[in-house]
C-alpha positions in Angstrom: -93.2 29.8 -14.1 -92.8 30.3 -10.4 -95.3 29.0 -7.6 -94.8 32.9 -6.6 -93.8 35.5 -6.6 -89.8 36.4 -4.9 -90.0 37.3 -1.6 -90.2 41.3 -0.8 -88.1 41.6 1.3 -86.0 45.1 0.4 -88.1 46.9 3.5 -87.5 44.2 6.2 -83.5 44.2 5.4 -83.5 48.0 6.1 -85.5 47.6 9.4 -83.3 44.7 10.1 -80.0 47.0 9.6 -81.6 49.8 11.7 -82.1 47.2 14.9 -78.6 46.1 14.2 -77.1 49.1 14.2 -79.4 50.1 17.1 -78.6 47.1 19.3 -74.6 46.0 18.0 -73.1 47.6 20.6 -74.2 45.2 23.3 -72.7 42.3 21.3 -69.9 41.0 23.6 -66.1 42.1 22.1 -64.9 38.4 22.5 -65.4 35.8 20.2 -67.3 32.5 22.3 -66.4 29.4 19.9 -69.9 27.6 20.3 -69.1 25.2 17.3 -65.2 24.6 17.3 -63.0 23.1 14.4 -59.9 20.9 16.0 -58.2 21.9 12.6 -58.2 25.7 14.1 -55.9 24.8 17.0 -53.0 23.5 14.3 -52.7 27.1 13.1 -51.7 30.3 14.5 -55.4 31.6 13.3 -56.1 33.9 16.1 -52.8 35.7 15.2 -53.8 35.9 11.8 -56.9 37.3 12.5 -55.5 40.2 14.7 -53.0 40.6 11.8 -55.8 41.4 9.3 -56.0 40.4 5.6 -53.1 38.6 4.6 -52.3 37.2 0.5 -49.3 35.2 0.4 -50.4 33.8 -3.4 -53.5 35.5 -5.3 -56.7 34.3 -5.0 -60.5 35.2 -4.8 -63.1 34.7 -2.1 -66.4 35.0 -2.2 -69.0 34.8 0.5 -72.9 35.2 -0.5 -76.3 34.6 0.8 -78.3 31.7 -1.4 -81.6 32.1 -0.9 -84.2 29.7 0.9 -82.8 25.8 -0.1 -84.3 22.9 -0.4 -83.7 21.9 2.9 -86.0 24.6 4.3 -82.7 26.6 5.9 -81.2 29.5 4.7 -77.9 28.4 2.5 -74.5 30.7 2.8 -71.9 29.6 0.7 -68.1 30.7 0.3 -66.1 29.6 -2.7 -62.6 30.5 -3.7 -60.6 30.3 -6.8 -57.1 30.3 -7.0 -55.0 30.4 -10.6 -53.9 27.3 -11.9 -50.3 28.1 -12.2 -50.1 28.7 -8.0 -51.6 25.7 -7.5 -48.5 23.9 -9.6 -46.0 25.3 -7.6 -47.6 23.8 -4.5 -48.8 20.8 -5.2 -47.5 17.9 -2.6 -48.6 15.6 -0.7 -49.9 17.4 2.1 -52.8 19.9 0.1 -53.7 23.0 1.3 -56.3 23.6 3.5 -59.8 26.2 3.9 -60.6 27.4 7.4 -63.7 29.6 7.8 -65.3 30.7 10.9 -68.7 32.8 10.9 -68.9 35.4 13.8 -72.7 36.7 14.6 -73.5 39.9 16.1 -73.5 38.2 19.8 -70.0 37.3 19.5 -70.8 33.2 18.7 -68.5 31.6 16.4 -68.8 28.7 14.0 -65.6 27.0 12.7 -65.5 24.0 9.7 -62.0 23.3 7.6 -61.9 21.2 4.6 -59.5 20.0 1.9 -58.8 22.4 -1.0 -59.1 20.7 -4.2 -58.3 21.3 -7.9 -58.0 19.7 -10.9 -55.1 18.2 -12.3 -53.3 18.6 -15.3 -52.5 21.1 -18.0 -56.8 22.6 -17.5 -55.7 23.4 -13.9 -52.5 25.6 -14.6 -53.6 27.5 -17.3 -57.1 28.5 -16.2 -59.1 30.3 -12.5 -61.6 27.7 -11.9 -63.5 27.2 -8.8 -61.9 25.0 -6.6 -63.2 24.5 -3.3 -66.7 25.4 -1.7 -68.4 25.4 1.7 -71.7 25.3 2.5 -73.6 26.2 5.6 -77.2 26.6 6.9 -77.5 29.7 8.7 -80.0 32.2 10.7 -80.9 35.2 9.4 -78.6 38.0 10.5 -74.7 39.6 10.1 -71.6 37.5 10.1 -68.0 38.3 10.0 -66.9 35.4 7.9 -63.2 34.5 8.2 -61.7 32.8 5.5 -57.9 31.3 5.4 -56.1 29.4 3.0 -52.8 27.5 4.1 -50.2 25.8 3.1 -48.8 23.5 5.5 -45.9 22.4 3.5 -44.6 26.1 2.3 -46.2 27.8 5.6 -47.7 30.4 3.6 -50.9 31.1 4.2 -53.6 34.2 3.3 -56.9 35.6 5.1 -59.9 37.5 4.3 -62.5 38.9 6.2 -66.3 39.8 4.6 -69.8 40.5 6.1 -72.3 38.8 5.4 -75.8 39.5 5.7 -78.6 37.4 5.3 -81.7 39.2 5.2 -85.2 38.5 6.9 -88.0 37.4 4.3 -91.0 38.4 3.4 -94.6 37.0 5.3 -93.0 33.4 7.2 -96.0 30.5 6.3 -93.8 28.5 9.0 -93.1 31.2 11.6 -91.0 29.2 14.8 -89.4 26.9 12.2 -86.1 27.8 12.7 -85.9 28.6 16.7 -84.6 25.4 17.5 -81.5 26.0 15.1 -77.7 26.4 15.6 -77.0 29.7 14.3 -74.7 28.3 11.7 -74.6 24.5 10.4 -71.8 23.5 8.1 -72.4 20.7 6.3 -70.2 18.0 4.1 -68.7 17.5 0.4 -70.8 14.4 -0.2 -71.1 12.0 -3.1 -73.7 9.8 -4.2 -77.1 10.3 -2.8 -75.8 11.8 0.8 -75.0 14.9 -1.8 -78.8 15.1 -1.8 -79.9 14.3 1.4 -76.8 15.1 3.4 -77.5 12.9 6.4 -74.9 15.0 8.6 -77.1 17.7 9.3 -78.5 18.0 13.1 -80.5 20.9 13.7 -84.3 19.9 13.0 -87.1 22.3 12.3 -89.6 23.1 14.9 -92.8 21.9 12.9 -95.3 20.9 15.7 -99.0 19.1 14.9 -101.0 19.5 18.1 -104.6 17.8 16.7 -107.6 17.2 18.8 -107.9 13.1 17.4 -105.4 10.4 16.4 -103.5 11.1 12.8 -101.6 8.8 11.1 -99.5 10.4 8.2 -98.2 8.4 5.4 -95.6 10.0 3.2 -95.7 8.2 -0.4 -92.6 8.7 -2.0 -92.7 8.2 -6.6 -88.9 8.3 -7.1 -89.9 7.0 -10.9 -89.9 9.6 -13.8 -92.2 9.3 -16.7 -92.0 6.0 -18.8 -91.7 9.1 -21.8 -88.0 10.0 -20.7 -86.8 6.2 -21.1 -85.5 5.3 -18.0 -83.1 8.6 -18.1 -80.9 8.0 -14.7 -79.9 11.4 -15.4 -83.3 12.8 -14.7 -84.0 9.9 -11.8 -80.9 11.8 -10.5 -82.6 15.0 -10.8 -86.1 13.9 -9.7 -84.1 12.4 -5.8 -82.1 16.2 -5.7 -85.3 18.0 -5.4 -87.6 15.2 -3.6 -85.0 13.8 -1.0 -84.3 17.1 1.1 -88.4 18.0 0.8 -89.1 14.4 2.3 -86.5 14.7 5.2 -88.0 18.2 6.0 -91.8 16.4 6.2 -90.1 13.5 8.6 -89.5 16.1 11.0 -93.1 17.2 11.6 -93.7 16.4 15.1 -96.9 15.0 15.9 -98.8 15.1 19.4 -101.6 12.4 18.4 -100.2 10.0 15.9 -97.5 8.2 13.7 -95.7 9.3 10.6 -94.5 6.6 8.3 -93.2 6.5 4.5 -93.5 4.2 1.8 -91.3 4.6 -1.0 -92.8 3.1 -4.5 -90.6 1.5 -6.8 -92.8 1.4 -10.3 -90.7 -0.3 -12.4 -90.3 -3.0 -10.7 -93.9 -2.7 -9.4 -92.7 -3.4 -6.0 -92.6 -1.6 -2.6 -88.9 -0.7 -2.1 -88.6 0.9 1.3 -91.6 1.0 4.5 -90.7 2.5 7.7 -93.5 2.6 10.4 -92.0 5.7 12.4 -90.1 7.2 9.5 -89.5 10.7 12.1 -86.3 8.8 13.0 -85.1 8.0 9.4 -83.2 5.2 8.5 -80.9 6.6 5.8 -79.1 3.9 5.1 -81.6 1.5 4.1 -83.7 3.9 2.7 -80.2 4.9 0.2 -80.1 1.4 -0.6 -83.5 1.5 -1.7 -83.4 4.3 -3.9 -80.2 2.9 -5.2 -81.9 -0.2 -6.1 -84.8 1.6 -8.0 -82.6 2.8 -10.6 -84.6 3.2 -13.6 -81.3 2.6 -15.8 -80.7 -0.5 -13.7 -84.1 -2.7 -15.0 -84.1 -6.4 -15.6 -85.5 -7.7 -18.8 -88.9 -9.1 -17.1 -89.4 -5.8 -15.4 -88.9 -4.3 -19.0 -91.3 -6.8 -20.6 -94.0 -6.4 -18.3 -94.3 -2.5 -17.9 -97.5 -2.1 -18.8 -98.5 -3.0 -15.5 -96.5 -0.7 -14.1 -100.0 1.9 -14.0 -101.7 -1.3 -12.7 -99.5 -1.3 -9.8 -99.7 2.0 -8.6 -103.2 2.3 -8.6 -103.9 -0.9 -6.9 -101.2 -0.1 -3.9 -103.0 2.8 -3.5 -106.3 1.3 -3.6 -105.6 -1.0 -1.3 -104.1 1.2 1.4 -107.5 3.1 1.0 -109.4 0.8 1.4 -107.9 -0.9 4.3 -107.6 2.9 6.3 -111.1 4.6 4.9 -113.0 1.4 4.6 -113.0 0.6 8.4 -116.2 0.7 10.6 -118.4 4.5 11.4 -116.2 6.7 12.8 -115.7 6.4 16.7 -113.9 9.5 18.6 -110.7 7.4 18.9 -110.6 6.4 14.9 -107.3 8.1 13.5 -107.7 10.2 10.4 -105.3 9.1 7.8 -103.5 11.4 5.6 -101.6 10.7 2.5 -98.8 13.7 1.2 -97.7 11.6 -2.2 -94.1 13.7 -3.0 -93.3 12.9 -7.1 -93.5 14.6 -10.0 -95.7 14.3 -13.1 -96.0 11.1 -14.9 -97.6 9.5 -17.5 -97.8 5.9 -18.3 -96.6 5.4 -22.2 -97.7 1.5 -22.1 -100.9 2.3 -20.7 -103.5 5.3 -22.4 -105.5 6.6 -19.1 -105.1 4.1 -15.8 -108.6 4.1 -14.1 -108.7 6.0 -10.5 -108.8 3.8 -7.1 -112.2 3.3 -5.9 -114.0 6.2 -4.0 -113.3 6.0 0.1 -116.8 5.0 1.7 -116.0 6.7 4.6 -115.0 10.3 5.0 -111.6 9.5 6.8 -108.7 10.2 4.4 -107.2 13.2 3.3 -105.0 13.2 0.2 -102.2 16.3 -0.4 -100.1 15.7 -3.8 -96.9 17.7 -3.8 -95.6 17.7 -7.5 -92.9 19.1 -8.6 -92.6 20.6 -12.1 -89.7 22.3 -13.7 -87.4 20.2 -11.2 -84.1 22.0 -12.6 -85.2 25.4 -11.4 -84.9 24.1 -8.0 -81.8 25.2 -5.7 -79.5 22.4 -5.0 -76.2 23.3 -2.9 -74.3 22.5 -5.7 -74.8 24.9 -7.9 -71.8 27.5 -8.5 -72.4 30.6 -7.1 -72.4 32.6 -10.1 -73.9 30.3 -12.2 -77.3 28.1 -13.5 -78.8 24.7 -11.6 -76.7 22.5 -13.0 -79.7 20.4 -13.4 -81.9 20.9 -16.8 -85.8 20.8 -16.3 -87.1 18.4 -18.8 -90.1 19.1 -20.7 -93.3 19.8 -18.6 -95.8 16.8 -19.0 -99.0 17.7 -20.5 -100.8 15.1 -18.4 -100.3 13.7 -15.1 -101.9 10.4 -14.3 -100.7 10.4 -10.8 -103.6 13.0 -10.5 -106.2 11.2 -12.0 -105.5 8.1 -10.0 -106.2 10.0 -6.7 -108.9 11.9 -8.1 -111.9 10.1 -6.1 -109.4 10.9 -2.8 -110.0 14.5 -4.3 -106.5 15.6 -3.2 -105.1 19.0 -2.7 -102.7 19.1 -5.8 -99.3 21.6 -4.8 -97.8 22.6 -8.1 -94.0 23.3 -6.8 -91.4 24.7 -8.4 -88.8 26.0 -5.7 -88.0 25.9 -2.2 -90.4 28.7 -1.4 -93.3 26.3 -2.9 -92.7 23.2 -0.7 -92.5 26.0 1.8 -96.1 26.7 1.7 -97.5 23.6 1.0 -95.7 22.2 4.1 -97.6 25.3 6.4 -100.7 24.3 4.4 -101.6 20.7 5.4 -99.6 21.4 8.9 -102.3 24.0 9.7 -105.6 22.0 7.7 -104.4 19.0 9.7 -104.3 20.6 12.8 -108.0 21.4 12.3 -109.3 18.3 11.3 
């Protein structure tokens, strides 16, 4: 079940058409290229454009609005099938290639190309399959989305045009988030874990903590599933798809008074895999090779033979870190308040029955928030097809977390997520509890 409920939004689109209707005439009749494609000067594609729609082979396009993604942006996507047996006529050496460029209401364009692919063989000729996407982060608002396919080495070449419009939400727990953006962000194809985290991106949210004394915020990272699922990379896989986007959206709160620093945890080989003291300027690369190394389907035979202390470890990391940061002398005006946000999902320790909770903080200067994820496949990746399921599974919800009951005597805020709109509001939550404190 869902954190809550969809957004209701149905009234704010139709106000949101009225002011555009309203107000489109002042948006300027030429076209300013604020985000240009070098590809675009190669092709004749303002011609094309004044030319209108233009199919030199058949082929669908088609241009939607996703939804609030896990990157805390609004996703557009365009895909675009094209039948297997044109693709055999034209296969070479040079491949086709996409070209789309979003138009706004004020005239701003936004141009990406890319590559068409397909797949090879007999499955590619005799079936439509869906062969090439794009993905972009956009404002809400109208496009005109231009889409051309072409074909260097035949010269043909065909062009669509749709509108797209993605509609205001409901009530905003983050209003200002997004004023900082581009209006429209393409971002890459990308395999491995950059398809996750997608490093490329630029824009930041605007996500300021103004607080009255020093806070130092420590993002815990539990890549690890639950001992129960055997080491399933598949579901490691799944676990990093949901949690690495929602950890690079809480590296970019900006705080007045303080640090913000992660940790990542790698239980299975009870270690520490990854520390970064100012983590607002990530190191993605080391922090990749990290997560790589913390594959739970990758596990030498001592780490296997000793995971019952695998509960062990956890709670005495975390004990220690309390104890060091809430253990410290009375509290002086200039004493920083620490605050843990542990990002994971549910787990339970097979090779040990109930792991006993870190000791309670004798001082009243920590502040725990647990952001869990359950259901993980019912989150939005950007690789889902557009007309089709996550193409993650959710695995069966745990019936009991220990994660919990280790920070019980912290007596942490638990956030039970389960989509984008979930991290949403816990992220406006402990931004506006810490801001208080």
């Amino acid at each position: 079940m869902r954190d809550q409920r969809p957004p209701k939004w149905l009234h704010c689109q139709r106000l949101f058409l009225l002011l555009l209707s309203v107000f489109g005439a002042a948006a300027p009749l030429s076209a300013q290229v604020v985000s240009a494609d070098p590809a675009f000067s190669e092709v004749p594609f303002e011609k094309w454009l004044a030319e209108g729609p233009h199919e030199d082979f058949p082929w669908k396009v088609h241009v939607s609005s996703a939804g609030l993604s896990n990157y805390q942006r609004l996703l557009a996507r365009i895909e675009i099938e094209v039948p297997g047996k044109e693709l055999a006529k034209r296969i070479s050496q040079t491949r086709p290639i996409v070209l789309a460029q979003f138009t706004d209401r004020q005239g701003r364009s936004y141009q990406k190309h890319w590559a068409l692919e397909w797949l090879e063989g007999e499955a590619a000729v005799n079936q439509w399959s869906a062969i090439s996407s794009g993905n972009a982060l956009v404002l809400p608002g109208e496009y005109d989305v231009a889409v051309a396919l072409y074909d260097k080495a035949s010269g043909e070449h065909n062009l669509a045009r749709r509108t797209l419009l993605v509609p205001l939400s409901g009530k905003e727990p983050l209003p200002g988030a997004w004023r900082d953006l581009p209006g429209v962000e393409f971002f890459e194809a990308a395999k491995g874990l950059d398809r996750f985290f997608h490093p490329e991106i630029q824009g930041r949210l605007h996500l300021p903590l103004v607080t009255r004394r020093p806070v130092q915020i420590e993002l815990l990272l539990n890549p690890a599933i639950s001992e129960r699922l055997g080491g399933s990379r598949k579901v490691y896989q799944q676990n990093l798809a949901a949690l690495l986007p929602t950890l690079g959206v809480f590296t970019q709160i900006d705080l007045s008074n303080g640090s913000l620093g992660l940790t990542v945890l790698d239980l299975s080989r009870r270690r520490i895999g990854f520390e970064q003291k100012d983590a607002r300027k990530l190191d993605w690369q080391a922090l990749k090779a990290a997560l790589t190394a913390a594959d739970p389907g990758v596990v030498d035979a001592a780490s296997l033979r000793d995971r019952k202390e695998n509960a062990a470890f956890l709670r005495d990391e975390l004990a220690r870190r309390v104890e060091a940061d809430c253990g410290a002398p009375p509290e002086r005006a200039d004493r920083p308040l620490h605050v843990y946000v542990v990002l994971g999902s549910p787990m339970t320790f097979d090779s040990l029955g109930h792991p006993s909770p870190i000791p309670r903080p004798k001082e009243g200067n920590c502040v725990a928030y647990y952001v869990r994820y359950e259901g993980m496949g019912t989150l939005f990746t950007v690789e889902e097809p557009i007309s089709g399921r996550p193409s993650f599974q959710s695995s069966p919800p745990e019936t009991v977390d220990h994660i919990e009951g280790i920070l019980k005597p912290l007596n942490p805020h638990v956030f039970n997520v389960h989509s984008p709109e979930g991290v949403r509001n816990a992220l406006a939550f402990i931004v506006d509890k810490t801001s208080q404190m």
